[in-house]
C-alpha positions, 0 to 999 in steps of 0.5 A: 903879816907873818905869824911864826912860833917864837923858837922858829922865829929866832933860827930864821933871824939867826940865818937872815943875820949871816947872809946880811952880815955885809949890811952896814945899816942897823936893821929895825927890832924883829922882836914883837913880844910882850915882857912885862904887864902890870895894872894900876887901880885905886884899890889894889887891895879890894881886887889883888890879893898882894900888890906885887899881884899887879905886876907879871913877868911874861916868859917867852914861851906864853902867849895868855898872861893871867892876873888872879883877882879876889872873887869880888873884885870889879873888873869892867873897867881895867887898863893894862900897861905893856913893857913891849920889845923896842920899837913894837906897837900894841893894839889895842893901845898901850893903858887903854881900858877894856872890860874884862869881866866877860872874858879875856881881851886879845892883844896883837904886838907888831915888831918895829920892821912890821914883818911879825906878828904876835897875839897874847890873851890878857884875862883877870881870873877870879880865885875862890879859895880853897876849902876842901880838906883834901886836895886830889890830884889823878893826872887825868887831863893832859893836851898836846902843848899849844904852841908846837904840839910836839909834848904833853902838858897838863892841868886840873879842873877846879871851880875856876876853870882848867888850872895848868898848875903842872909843869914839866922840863919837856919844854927844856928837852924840846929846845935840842929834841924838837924832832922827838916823838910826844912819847919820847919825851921825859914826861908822858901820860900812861894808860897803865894808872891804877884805873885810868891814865897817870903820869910816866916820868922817864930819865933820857939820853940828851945825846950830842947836845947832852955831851958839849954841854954836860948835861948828859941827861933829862930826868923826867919831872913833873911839880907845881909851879912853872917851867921858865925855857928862857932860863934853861941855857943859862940857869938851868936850875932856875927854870923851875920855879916852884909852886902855886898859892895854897891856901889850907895846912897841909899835913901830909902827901898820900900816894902810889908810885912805880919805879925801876932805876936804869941799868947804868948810872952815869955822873955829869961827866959821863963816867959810870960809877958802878957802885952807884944806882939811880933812885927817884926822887918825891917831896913837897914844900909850903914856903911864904912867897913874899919876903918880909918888904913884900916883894913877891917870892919863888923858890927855884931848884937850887933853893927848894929844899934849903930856903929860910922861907920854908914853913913845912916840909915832906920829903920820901926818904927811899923810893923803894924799887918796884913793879907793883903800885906801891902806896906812900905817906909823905907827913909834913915836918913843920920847920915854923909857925904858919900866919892863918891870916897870910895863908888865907890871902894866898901868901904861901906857895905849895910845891910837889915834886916827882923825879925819876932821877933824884940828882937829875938836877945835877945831871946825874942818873941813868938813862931809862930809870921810870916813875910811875905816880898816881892817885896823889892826895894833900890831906889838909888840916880840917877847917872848922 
């Protein structure tokens, strides 16, 4: 049985498309992904923090789909349910029970044509949470990504194991640069923190791909939450969707940064406008992420800094041009009231923001504008 990495999967197909085009009879699914995942209990609430918890979207680009669970939850006897691609079989079997309390459980999908393969990992992740009055962020922990070991990914270490609360657009830069070097991507670690490793954030040239479709450049970034390829061609600013549950008050964002804009700022349509120079771009924001029927809610770039659901806001105004690490202090702003209740059942989001071009979402900036970040802290209102 064949295993091929999901990008690789679709060019191969695309081909076989082309030379079969004479073939009048439909060919059987080739798809063998799982799209959708959800959980029925009797008591979702004694094991979910929200019901919307028990549904997930599966992107994709992920092969472990994780449901967090409250830290008493019973997990010996649970049965997912897999909306799958048309015509391809699961095993185990679709609702079947499994006891996940010792570990995830391994789920293999066949396409309909019987000619691909494709393993997820399924697991319950008990949540503890946090109470800490400060939250440290060191960008210490970094890996080559698991699917094409072609750019950098990171994640934190916590109580609950190796958390990739981190994401990037390098999976985005990989789609028409996937002959690139790990260290030419946008986001890259450096050994030049202010005593180990922190986090390179470089503006790149996005070449012949970058003209036809006026997106001339790749900021890099790096923020809490997740990056979604599938929406990249498409809608591009809905590809980072912002955020991950934060469970204390936030009252301000500490930090050092380096910065050196590019020597050419471009707009979208290629044209250089000298009186404009490229600034980086640094801020945060605590939103509710469900709405008021209960439905599960993420902000995305296009709404990040301008929705209703926004509670607290901390926005650097000017990231100074500089050599040195410079330290930063991001205060919060409060915009309305935060429910102790809900925030203690994970019912808001916290995002945190680094770019090297500030409208990088809008594809503007310049080629070769650097940011430097380390030693990031959330000071936390203290908890009695």
């Amino acid at each position: 049985m064949i295993k091929t990495p999901q990008l690789i999967k679709i060019t191969l197909l695309a081909a076989l498309t082309l030379l079969t085009g004479c073939i009048k009879d439909e060919p059987l699914n080739a798809e063998c992904d799982i799209l959708e995942v959800s959980v029925s209990v009797p008591h979702p609430d004694e094991v979910f923090f929200h019901a919307s918890d028990s549904l997930l979207r599966v992107y994709s680009d992920e092969n472990t789909i994780q449901f967090n669970v409250r830290n008493a939850a019973d997990l010996r006897c649970m049965a997912p349910w897999f909306k799958i691609s048309e015509g391809a079989a699961i095993m185990p079997e679709n609702g079947s029970e499994h006891d996940f309390s010792s570990g995830p459980v391994t789920y293999t999908v066949t396409s309909q044509d019987g000619q691909w393969q494709r393993q997820y990992q399924v697991l319950f992740k008990r949540v503890t949470v946090t109470v800490t009055d400060t939250v440290k962020y060191d960008f210490e922990h970094y890996q080559l990504d698991e699917t094409y070991h072609k750019y950098y990914t990171w994640f934190e270490e916590s109580s609950n194991g190796p958390e990739p609360v981190w994401a990037t657009g390098n999976p985005g830069y990989f789609i028409p640069h996937w002959q690139a070097e790990a260290m030419d991507y946008p986001s890259t670690p450096s050994n030049d923190g202010l005593d180990g490793s922190c986090i390179k954030l470089t503006t790149r040239d996005t070449g012949t791909y970058g003209v036809s479709s006026r997106k001339p450049i790749a900021a890099g970034n790096m923020f809490l939450g997740k990056f979604i390829v599938d929406k990249v061609m498409t809608e591009t600013l809905k590809s980072t969707e912002m955020g991950i549950p934060f469970t204390m008050q936030p009252e301000k964002v500490t930090g050092y940064y380096k910065y050196q804009p590019g020597p050419v700022f471009k707009d979208k349509y290629l044209q250089i406008a000298a009186n404009r120079t490229d600034s980086a771009n640094i801020y945060a924001v605590l939103y509710r992420n469900h709405d008021a029927e209960g439905n599960s809610v993420h902000l995305y770039g296009d709404n990040v800094l301008t929705s209703d659901l926004i509670v607290r806001k901390a926005v650097i105004d000017k990231v100074k041009t500089t050599s040195e690490w410079t330290y930063f202090e991001m205060p919060f702003q409060q915009l309305s009231d935060i429910d102790e209740d809900l925030l203690q059942n994970r019912g808001y989001n916290l995002t945190l923001v680094f770019s090297s071009s500030k409208y990088g979402d809008t594809f503007e900036g310049a080629v070769g504008s650097t940011l430097y970040i380390d030693k990031v802290r959330i000071i936390c209102a203290h908890n009695e």
